[in-house]
C-alpha positions in Angstrom: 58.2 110.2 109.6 58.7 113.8 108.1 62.3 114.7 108.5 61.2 118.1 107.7 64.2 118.5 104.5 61.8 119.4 101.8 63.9 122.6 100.1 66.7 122.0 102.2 70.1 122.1 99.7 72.9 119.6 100.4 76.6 118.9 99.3 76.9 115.4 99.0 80.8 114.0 98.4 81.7 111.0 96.8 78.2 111.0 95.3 79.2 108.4 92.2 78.5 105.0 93.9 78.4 103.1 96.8 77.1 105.2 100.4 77.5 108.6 98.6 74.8 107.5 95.9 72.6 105.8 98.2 72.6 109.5 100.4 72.3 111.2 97.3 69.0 109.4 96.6 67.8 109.4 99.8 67.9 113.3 100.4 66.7 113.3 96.6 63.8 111.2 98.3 63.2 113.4 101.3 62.6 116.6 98.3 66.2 117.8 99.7 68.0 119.3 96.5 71.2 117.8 96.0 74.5 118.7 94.3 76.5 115.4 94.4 80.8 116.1 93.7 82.7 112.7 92.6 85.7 113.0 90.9 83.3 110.7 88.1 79.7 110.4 87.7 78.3 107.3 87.0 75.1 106.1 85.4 73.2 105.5 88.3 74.5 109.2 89.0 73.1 110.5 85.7 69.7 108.8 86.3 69.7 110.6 89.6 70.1 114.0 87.9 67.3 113.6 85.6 65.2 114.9 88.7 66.4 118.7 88.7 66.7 118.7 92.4 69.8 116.4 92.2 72.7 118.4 90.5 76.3 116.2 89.5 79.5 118.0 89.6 82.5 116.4 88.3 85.4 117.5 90.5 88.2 116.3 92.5 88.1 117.1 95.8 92.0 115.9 96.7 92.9 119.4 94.7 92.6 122.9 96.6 90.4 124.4 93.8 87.9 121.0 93.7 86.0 121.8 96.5 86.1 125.9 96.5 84.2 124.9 93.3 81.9 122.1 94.7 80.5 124.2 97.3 80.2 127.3 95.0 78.1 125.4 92.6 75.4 124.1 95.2 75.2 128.0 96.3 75.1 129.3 93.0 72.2 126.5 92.2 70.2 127.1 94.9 71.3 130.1 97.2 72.7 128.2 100.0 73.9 125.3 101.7 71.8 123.7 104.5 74.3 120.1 104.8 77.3 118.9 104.0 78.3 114.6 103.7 81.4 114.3 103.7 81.5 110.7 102.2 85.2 110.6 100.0 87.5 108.3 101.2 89.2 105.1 100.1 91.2 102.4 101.4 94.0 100.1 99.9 95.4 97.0 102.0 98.8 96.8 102.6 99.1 93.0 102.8 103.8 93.5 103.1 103.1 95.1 106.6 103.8 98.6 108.0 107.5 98.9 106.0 105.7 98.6 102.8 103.3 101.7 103.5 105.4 104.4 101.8 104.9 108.1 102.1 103.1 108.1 99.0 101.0 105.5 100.3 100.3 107.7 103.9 99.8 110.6 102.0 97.1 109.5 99.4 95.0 107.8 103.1 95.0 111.0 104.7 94.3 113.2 101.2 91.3 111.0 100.7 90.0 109.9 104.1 91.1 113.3 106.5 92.0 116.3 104.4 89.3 116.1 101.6 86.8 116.4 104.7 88.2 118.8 106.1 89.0 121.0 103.1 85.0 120.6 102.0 84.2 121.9 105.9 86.4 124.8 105.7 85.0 126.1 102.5 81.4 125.0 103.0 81.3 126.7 106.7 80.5 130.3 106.1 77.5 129.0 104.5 76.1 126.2 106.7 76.4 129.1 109.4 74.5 131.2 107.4 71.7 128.9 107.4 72.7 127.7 111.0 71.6 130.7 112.5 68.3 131.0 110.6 67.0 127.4 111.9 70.3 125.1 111.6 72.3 123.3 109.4 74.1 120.1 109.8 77.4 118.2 109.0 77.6 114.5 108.7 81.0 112.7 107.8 81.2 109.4 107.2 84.1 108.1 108.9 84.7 104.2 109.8 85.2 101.3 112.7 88.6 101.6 111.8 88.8 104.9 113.3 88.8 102.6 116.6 89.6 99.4 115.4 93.2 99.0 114.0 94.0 96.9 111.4 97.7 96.5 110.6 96.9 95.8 106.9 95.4 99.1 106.8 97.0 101.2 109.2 97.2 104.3 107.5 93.7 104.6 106.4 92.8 103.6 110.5 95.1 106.6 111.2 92.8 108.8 108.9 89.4 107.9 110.0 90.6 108.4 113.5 92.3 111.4 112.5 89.0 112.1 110.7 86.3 111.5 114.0 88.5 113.5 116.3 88.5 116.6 114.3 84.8 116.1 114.0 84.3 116.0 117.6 86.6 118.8 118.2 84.8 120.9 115.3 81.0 120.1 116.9 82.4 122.2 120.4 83.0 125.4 118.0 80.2 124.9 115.8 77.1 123.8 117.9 76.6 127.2 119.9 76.1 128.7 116.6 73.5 126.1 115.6 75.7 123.9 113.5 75.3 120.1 114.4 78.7 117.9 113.5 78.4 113.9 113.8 80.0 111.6 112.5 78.8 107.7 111.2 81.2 104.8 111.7 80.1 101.8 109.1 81.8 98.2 109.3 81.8 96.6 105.9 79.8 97.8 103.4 78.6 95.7 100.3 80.3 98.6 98.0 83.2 98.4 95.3 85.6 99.4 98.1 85.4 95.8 99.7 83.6 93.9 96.9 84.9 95.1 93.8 87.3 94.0 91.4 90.6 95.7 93.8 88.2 96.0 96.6 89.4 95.4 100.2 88.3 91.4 99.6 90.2 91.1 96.1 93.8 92.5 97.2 93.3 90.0 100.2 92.7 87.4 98.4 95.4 87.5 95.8 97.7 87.7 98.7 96.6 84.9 100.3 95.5 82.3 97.5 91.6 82.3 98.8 88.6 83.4 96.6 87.3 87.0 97.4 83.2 85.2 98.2 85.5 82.9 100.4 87.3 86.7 102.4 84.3 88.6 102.3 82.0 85.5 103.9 84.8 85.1 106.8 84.3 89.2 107.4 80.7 89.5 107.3 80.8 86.6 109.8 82.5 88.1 111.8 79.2 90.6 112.7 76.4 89.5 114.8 74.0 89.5 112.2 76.3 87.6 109.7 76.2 90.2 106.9 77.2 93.3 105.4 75.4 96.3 106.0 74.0 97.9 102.9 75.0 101.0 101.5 70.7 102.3 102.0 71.3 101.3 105.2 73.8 103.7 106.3 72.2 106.5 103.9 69.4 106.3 106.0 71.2 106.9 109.4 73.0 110.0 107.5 70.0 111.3 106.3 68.2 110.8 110.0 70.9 112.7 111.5 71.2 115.6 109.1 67.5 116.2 109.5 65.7 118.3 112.3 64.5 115.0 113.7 67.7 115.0 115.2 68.1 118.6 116.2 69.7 118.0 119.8 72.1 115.6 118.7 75.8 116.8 117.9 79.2 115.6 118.4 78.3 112.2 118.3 79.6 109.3 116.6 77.3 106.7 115.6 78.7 102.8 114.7 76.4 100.3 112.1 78.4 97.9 111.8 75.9 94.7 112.2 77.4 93.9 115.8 81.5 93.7 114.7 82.4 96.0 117.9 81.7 93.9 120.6 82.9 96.4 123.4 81.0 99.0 125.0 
């Protein structure tokens, strides 16, 4: 299937690992050219930007001047913006309960997980209309299950995602008259550093509870129907999908991969 984003120039946040890389490569793959912001690169990231189409740009988009500058790079590169992923966002458990989440703590969820989005769409907008109103442009933010699935050890990150979908939604009302689609992806667990790695989501339970992190994450990816957790290519690919023209008529949705974990309707 052609998803028609040959010469089509996307922003890509949160680029360095995990579901940022994999969308990275995967518009890279599609011939979309690609500047890819992380606060870090990393050496898959580097190996990436050895094709000229995939541009790195080290920048931190918690600060006000990070993603002016993100944004201006991929316009100055290649004359325009046609997409914007908005992938950032991390996620620390809270295994003391809600009175050990300190305002430091709610502040640093909703920085990452809400504002960093937000502040990427505001600056990135004039341009994605631009291009919206020559044949249309696309946002896709990557939000979570937790946006409708709340988790106590978590809570302010849940708070953020949700926070996170509904401004999405509300955005895709304004913007899809003007030919500017706004979805939104909601993963379960991802096999990524946020719940695998050495503080991932799996670790910090772990330590709190005396069990081995294999012995967490097995008990979480059994909790989906297919008894696994979805791979970071695996979401890229539904991003990707939905950014394209192949999915020209869909906006304001929200769409879940989570291998089966939300068993209502």
């Amino acid at each position: 299937m052609d998803l028609q984003l040959a010469g089509k120039v996307a922003v890509v946040t949160g680029a360095s690992r995990g579901i940022g890389l994999a969308v990275t490569r995967a518009l890279a793959g599609e011939g979309a050219r690609v500047v890819a912001g992380a606060r870090s690169t990393s050496a898959e990231l580097l190996a990436l930007a050895a094709d000229a189409t995939v541009r790195p740009v080290a920048v931190d988009l918690a600060s006000p001047a990070g993603r002016a500058r993100l944004i201006d790079e991929a316009v100055a590169a290649f004359g325009g913006l046609d997409i914007l992923v908005n992938n950032v966002g991390a996620v620390r458990p809270h295994t003391g309960g809600f009175g050990s989440v300190s305002d430091d703590d709610w502040t640093t969820a909703l920085s990452l997980n809400l504002l960093a989005a937000v502040r990427a769409t505001r600056a990135a907008l004039p341009h994605l209309l631009e291009r919206a109103a020559d044949g249309g442009a696309s946002i896709v933010t990557v939000s979570s299950v937790n946006a409708f699935l709340p988790d106590p050890a978590i809570v302010d990150y849940c708070a953020a995602k949700a926070a996170l979908t509904n401004f999405c939604k509300a955005l895709s009302k304004e913007a899809g008259p003007r030919g500017l689609r706004v979805n939104t992806v909601s993963p379960g667990p991802v096999s990524t550093a946020l719940w695998l790695g050495k503080e991932g989501v799996a670790q910090t339970f772990a330590t709190a509870s005396g069990a081995a992190p294999e012995a967490v994450a097995e008990q979480a990816a059994g909790e989906t129907v297919t008894g696994r957790f979805t791979r970071p290519e695996e979401v890229a690919d539904l991003v990707v999908f939905l950014a394209s023209a192949r999915a020209a008529n869909v906006t304001g949705a929200d769409y879940v991969i989570d291998g089966g974990l939300i068993a209502t309707l």
